[in-house]
PAKEBA-16323 format. One record per residue (C-alpha): residue in three letters; chain; y, z, x. Coordinates in steps of 0.02 Angstrom, whole numbers, plus 50000, padded with zeros to 5 digits. Layout:
- aa; ch; y; z; x
- ALA; A; Y; Z; X
...
END
This chain:
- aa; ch; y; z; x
- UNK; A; 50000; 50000; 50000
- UNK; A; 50129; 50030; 50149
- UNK; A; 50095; 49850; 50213
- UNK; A; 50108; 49791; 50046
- UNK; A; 50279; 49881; 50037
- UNK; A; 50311; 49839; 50195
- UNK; A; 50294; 49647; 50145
- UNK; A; 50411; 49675; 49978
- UNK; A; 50556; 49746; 50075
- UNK; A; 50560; 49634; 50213
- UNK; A; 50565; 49500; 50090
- UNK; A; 50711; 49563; 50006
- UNK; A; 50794; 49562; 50171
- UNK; A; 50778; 49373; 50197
- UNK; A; 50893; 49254; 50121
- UNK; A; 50868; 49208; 49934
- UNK; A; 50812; 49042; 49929
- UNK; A; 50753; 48999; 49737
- UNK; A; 50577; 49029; 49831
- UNK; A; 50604; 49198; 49879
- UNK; A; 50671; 49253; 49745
- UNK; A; 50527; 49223; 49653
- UNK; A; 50406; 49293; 49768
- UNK; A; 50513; 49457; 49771
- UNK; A; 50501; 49461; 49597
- UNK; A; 50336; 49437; 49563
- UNK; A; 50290; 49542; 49720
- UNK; A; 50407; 49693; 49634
- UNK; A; 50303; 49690; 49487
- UNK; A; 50139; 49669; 49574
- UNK; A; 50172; 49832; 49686
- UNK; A; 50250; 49913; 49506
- UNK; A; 50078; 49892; 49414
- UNK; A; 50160; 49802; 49281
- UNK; A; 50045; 49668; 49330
- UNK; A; 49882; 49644; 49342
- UNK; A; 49833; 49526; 49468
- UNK; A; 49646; 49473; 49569
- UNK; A; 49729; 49506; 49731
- UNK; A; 49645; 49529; 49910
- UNK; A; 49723; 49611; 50045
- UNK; A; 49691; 49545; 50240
- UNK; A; 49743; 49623; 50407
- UNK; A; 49696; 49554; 50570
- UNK; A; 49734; 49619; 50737
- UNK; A; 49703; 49525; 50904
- UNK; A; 49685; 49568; 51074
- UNK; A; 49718; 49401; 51194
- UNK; A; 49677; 49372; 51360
- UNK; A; 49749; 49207; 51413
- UNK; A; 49817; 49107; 51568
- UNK; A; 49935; 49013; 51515
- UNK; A; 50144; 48979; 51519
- UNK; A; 50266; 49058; 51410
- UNK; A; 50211; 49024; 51225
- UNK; A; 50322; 48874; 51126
- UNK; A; 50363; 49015; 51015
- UNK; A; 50494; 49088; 51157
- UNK; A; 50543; 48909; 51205
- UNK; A; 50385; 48889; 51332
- UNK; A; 50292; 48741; 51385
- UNK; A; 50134; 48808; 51332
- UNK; A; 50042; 48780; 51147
- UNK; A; 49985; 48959; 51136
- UNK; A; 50044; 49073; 50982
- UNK; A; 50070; 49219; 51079
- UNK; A; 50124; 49260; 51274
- UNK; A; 50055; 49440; 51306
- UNK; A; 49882; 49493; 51343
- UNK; A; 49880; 49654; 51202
- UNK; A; 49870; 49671; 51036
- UNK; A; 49943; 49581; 50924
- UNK; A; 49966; 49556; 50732
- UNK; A; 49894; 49403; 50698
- UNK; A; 49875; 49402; 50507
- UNK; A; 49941; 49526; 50360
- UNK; A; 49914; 49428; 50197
- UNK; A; 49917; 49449; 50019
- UNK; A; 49843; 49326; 49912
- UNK; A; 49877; 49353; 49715
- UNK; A; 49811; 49256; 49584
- UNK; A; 49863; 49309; 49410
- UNK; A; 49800; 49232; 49235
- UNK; A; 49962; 49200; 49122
- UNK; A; 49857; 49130; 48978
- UNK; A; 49687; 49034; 48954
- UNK; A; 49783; 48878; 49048
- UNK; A; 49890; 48947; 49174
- UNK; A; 49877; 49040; 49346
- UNK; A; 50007; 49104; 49457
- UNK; A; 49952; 49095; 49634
- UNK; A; 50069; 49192; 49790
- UNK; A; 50037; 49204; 49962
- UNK; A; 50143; 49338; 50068
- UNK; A; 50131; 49359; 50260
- UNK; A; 50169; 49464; 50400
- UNK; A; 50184; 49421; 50585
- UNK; A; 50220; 49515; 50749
- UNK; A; 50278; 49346; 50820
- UNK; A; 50398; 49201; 50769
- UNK; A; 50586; 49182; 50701
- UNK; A; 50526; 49243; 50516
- UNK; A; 50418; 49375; 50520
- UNK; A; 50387; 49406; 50322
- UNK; A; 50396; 49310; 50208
- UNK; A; 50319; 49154; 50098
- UNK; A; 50185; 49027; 50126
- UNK; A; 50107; 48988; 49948
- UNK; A; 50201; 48985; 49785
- UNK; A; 50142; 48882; 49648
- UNK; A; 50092; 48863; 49461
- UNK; A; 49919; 48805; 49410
- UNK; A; 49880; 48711; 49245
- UNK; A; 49696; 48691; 49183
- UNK; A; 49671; 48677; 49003
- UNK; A; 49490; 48701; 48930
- UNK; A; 49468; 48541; 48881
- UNK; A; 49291; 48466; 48789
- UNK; A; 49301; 48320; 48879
- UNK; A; 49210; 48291; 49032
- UNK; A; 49356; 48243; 49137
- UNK; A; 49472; 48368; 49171
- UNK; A; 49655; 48365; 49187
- UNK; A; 49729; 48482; 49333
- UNK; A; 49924; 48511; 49371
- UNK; A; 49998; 48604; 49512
- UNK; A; 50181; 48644; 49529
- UNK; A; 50285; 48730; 49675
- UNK; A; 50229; 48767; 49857
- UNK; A; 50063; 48734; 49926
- UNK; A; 49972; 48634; 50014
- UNK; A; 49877; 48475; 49989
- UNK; A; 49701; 48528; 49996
- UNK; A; 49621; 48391; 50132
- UNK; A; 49556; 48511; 50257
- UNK; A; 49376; 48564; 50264
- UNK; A; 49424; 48695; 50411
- UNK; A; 49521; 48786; 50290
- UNK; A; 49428; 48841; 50152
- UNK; A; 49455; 49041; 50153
- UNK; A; 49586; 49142; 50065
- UNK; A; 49766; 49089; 50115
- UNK; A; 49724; 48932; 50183
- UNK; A; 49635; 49036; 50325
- UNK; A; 49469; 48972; 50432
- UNK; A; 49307; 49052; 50372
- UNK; A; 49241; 49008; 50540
- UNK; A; 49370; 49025; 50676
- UNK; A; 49527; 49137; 50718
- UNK; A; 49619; 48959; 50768
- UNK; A; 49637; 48823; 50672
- UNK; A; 49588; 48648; 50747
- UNK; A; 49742; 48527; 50819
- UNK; A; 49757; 48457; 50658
- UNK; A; 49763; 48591; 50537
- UNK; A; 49864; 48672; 50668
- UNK; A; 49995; 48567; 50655
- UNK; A; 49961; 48546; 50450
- UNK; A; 50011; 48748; 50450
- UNK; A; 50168; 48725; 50549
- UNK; A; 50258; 48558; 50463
- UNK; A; 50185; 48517; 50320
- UNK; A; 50201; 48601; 50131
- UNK; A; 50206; 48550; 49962
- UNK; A; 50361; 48567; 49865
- UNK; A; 50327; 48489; 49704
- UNK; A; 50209; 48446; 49607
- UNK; A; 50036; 48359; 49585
- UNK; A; 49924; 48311; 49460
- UNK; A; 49732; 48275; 49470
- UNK; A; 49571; 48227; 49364
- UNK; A; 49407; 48282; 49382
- UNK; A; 49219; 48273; 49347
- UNK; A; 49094; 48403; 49379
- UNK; A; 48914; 48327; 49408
- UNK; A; 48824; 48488; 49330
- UNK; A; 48932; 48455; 49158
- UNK; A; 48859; 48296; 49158
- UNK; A; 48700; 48304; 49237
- UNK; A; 48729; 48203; 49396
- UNK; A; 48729; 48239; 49568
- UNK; A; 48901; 48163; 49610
- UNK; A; 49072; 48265; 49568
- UNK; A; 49244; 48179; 49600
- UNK; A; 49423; 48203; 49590
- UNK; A; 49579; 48104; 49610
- UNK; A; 49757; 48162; 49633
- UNK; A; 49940; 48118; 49671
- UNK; A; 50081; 48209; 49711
- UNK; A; 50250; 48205; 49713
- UNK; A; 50350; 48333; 49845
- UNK; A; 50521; 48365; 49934
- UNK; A; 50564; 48471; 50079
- UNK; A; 50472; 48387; 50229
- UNK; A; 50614; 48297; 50319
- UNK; A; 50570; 48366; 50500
- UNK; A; 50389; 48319; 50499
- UNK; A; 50333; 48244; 50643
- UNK; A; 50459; 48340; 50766
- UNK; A; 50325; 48475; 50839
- UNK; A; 50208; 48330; 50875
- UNK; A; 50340; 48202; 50953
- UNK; A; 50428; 48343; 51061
- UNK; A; 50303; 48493; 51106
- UNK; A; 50142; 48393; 51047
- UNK; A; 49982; 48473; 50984
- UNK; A; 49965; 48654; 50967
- UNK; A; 49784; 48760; 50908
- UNK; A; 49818; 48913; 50840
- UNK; A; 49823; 49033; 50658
- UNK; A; 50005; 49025; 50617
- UNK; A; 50061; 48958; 50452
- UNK; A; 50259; 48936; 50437
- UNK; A; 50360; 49036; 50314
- UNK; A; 50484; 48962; 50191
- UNK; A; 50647; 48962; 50280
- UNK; A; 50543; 48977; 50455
- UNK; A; 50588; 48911; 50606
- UNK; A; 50481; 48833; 50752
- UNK; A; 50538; 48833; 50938
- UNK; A; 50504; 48718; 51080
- UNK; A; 50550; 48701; 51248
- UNK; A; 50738; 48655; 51278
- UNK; A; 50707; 48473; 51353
- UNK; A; 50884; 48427; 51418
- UNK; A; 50877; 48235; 51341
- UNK; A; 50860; 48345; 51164
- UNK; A; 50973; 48501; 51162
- UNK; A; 51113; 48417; 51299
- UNK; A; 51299; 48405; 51214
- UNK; A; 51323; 48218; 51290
- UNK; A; 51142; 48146; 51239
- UNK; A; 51048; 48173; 51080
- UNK; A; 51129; 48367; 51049
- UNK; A; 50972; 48439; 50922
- UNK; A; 50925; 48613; 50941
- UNK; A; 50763; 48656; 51025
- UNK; A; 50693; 48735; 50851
- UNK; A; 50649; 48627; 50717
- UNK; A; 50649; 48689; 50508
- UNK; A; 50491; 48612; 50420
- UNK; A; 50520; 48627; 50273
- UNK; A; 50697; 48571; 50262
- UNK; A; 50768; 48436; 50153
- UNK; A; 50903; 48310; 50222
- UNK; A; 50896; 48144; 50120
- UNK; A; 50864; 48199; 49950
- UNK; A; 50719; 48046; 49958
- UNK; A; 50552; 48100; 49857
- UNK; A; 50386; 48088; 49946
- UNK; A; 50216; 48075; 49878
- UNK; A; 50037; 48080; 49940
- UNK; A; 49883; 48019; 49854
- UNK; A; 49700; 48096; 49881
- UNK; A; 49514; 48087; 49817
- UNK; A; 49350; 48204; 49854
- UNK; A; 49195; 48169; 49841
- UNK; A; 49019; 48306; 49811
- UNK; A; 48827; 48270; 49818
- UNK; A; 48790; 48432; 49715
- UNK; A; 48818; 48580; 49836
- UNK; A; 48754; 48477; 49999
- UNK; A; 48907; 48367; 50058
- UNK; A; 49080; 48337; 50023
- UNK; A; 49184; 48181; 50076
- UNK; A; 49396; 48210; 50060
- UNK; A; 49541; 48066; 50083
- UNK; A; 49717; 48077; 50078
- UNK; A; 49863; 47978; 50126
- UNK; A; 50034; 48062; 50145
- UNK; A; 50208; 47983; 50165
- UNK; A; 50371; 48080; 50162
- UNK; A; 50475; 47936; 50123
- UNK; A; 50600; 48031; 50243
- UNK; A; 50768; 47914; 50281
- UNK; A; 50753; 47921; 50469
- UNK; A; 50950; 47900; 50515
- UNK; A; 50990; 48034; 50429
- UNK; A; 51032; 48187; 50496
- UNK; A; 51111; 48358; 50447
- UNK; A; 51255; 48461; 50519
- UNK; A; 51127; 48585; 50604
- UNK; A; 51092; 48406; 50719
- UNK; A; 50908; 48404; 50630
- UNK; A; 50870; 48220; 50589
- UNK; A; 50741; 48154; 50464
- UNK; A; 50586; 48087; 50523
- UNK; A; 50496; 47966; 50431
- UNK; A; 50299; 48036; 50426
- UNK; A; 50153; 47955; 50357
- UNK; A; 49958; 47984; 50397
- UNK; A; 49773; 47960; 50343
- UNK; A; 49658; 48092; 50348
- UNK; A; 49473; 48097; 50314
- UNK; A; 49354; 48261; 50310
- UNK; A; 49183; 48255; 50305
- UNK; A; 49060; 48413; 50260
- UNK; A; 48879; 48426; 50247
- UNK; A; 48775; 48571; 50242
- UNK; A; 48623; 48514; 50361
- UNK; A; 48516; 48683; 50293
- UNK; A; 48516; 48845; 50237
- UNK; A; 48598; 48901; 50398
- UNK; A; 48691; 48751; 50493
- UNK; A; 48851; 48679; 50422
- UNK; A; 48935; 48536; 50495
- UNK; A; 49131; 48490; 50470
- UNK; A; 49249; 48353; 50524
- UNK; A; 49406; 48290; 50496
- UNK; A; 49509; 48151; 50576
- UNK; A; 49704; 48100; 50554
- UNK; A; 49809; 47956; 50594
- UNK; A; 49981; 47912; 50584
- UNK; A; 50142; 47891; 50637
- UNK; A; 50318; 47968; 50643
- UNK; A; 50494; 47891; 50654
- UNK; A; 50661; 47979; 50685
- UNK; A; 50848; 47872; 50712
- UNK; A; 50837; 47677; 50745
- UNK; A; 50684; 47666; 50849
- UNK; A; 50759; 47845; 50950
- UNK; A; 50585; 47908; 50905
- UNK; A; 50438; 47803; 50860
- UNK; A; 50272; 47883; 50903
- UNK; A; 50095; 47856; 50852
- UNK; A; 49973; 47996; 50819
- UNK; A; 49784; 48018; 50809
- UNK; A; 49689; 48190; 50830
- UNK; A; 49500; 48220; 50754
- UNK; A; 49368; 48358; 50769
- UNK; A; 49174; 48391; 50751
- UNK; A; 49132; 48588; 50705
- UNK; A; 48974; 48667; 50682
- UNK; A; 48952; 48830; 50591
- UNK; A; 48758; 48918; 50589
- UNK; A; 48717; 49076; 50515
- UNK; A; 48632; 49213; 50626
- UNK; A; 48530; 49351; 50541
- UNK; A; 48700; 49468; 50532
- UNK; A; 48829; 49360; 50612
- UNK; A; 48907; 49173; 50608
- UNK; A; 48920; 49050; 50770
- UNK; A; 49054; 48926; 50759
- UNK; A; 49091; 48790; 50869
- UNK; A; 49240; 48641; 50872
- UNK; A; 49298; 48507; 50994
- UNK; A; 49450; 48418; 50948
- UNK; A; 49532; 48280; 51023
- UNK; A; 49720; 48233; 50991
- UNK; A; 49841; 48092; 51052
- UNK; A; 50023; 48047; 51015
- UNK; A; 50071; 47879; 51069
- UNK; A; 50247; 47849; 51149
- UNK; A; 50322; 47656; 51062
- UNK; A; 50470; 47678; 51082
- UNK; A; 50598; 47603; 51212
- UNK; A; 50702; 47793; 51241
- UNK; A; 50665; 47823; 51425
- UNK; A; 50745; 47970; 51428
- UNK; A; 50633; 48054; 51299
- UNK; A; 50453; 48030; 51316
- UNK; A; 50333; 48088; 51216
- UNK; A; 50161; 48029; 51255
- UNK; A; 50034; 48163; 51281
- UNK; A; 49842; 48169; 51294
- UNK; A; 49706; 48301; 51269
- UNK; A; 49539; 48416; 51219
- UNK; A; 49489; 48567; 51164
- UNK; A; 49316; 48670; 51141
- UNK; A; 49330; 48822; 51040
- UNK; A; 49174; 48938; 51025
- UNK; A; 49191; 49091; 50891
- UNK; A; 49072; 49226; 50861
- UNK; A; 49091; 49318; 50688
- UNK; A; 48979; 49492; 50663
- UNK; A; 49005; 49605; 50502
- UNK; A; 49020; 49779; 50542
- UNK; A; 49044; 49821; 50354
- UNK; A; 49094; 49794; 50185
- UNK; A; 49268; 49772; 50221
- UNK; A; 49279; 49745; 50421
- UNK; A; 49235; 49592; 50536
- UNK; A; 49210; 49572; 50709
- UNK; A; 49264; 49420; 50798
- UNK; A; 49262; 49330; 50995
- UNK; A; 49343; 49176; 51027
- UNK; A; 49352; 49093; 51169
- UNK; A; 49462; 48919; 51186
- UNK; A; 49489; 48804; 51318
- UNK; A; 49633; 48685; 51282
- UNK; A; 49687; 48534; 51414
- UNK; A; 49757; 48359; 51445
- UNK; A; 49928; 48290; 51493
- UNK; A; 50117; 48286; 51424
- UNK; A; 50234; 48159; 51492
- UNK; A; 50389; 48290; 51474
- UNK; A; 50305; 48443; 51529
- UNK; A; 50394; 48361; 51715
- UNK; A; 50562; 48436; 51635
- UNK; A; 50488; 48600; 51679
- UNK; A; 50356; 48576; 51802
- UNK; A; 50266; 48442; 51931
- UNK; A; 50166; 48386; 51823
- UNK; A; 50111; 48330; 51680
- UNK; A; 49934; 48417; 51656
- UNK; A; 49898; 48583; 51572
- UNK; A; 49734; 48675; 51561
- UNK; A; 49760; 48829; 51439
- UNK; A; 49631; 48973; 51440
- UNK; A; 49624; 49103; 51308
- UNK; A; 49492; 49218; 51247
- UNK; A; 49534; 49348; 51083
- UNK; A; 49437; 49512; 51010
- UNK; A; 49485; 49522; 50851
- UNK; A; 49476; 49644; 50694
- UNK; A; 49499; 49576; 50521
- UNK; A; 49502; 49690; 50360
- UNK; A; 49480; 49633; 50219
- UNK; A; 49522; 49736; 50051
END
């Protein structure tokens, strides 16, 4: 309940965007009991060991959440869902960091319409901030990892740029209801607020780690001079994602696919529509953004799951000042021990440099093998051991160093309640 407090006042601290105010509200009458809500509580500490360079977070060169080797906060959620009638759910998801500009605050807001319909296809409609649901990785509460304390390269960077603010509207068809093996759904949506995608990946490239940005968040990088200089480009070294510059609507379209309970097939194509010579008075330009993605699951046996995902796109900011192609995939395994869960991922990730700005480049290169180890010690506590080794090559890491290569240890003991 203190956390929970904890979370309400800090909140109320934070500057009343439409957003907040919502979540303070419903938060106020959650903590007031003059709610009643299905809502989980989750608190995760970390100890990490790592060798690596001063974390992005502080303006660093390196892709790692946090800098020093003790403990750390890594996750306090809550997750509500409350039933308003036989239709509609309220969903809210509130965090707490010990790292970052925004500390507490909001990840998940949103609205949920299912009617009980007769028919066999069913009509779904979500409205206000969320996220498109395309990752596999992230199936736990919160848009967390069941199976590892980081998130892969891509869902990574999914938790730091990308949100929906809008709305989105789906049909679907369970097999059971209809006696078939196959269930599908298809969706669109329609968002705004996601301007500055694309800047994390053009100007500090691929990150793997658990942080999800707030509403009203902001995301440093290193200070490369060709950016943050008065008599070149003049941006700030901190980009907003969820900011809106050109008042332009984007929209994303997506389908899934189930063989009963076995394997699960998701696509989804997002474009932000973003006006890319546009930019704000805070120097923050609009980057046009637009990707496939494609996850795969199938659940070999009773014990081994395997998961993959892979993304590609491309980003635009100013007249050909930015113009970068991305591509970043990943193969996990998950198998299920007699009292614990070991998890294994190796991603790959790229961001191609096209354009003709010497000064800025952007091209950078690399892999990563993740191994996590997941033991119950009871009812409400888990046990996990990660260890990560994340490497390749940036073409403006020589702004701060000799060269361009990077090889990023880390290893994290972590404690996760669950209540």
């Amino acid at each position: 309940m203190k956390t929970t407090w904890g979370l309400m006042m800090g909140l109320a601290n934070t500057s009343r965007t439409p957003l907040t105010s919502a979540a303070v509200f419903l938060l106020t009458l959650l903590v007031s009991g003059q709610l009643y809500a299905d809502t989980t509580l989750l608190l995760r500490g970390e100890l990490v060991s790592q060798d690596a360079d001063t974390s992005f977070q502080q303006q660093g060169i390196s892709h790692q959440r946090f800098d020093d080797n003790e403990l750390q906060l890594s996750q306090a959620i809550l997750s509500t869902r409350l039933q308003l009638n036989s239709d509609w759910k309220l969903h809210g998801v509130f965090n707490v960091y010990s790292d970052g500009e925004k500390t507490v605050g909001v990840s998940q807001l949103f609205a949920q319409y299912r009617p009980l319909v007769r028919h066999t296809i069913k009509p779904e409609v979500k409205v206000g901030a969320f996220y498109p649901a395309l990752s596999v990785e992230n199936t736990d509460m919160a848009w967390l990892s069941p199976h590892f304390l980081s998130n892969s390269a891509i869902n990574s960077w999914i938790g730091e740029e990308l949100r929906i603010g809008g709305v989105e509207a789906s049909l679907r068809q369970n097999g059971r209801q209809v006696r078939r093996s196959w269930s599908w759904k298809a969706l669109a949506g329609l968002f705004k607020g996601n301007d500055t995608t694309g800047t994390l990946l053009s100007w500090r490239g691929f990150a793997l780690h658990d942080r999800q940005s707030l509403f009203d968040d902001r995301v440093n990088f290193y200070p490369l001079p060709w950016i943050v200089n008065d008599d070149e480009l003049n941006a700030p070294a901190w980009t907003e994602p969820f900011r809106e510059i050109d008042n332009r609507i984007g929209f994303y379209l997506g389908g899934h696919l189930a063989y009963q309970r076995q394997s699960e097939l998701r696509y989804y194509y997002y474009d932000n529509r973003a006006n890319p010579i546009k930019v704000d008075p805070d120097r923050l330009y609009a980057w046009r953004t637009k990707f496939h993605s494609l996850s795969v699951r199938h659940r070999l046996s009773s014990k081994l799951t395997l998961f993959s995902q892979a993304l590609a796109g491309s980003t635009l900011m100013g007249e050909d000042i930015v113009s970068n192609h991305f591509y970043s995939a990943y193969v996990a395994a998950s198998y299920q021990l007699d009292n614990a869960v070991l998890s294994t991922r190796l991603d790959w990730y790229h961001v191609i440099d096209d354009d003709s700005t010497w000064r800025d480049p952007n091209r950078s290169i690399g892999q990563a093998m993740t191994l996590n180890y997941s033991r119950p010690l009871s009812e409400l506590l888990t046990l996990s051991a990660e260890w990560q080794l994340n490497k390749g090559q940036q073409a403006n890491r020589v702004e701060a160093q000799y060269s361009e290569s990077f090889s990023e240890h880390s290893a994290k003991l972590a404690i996760t309640l669950r209540y």
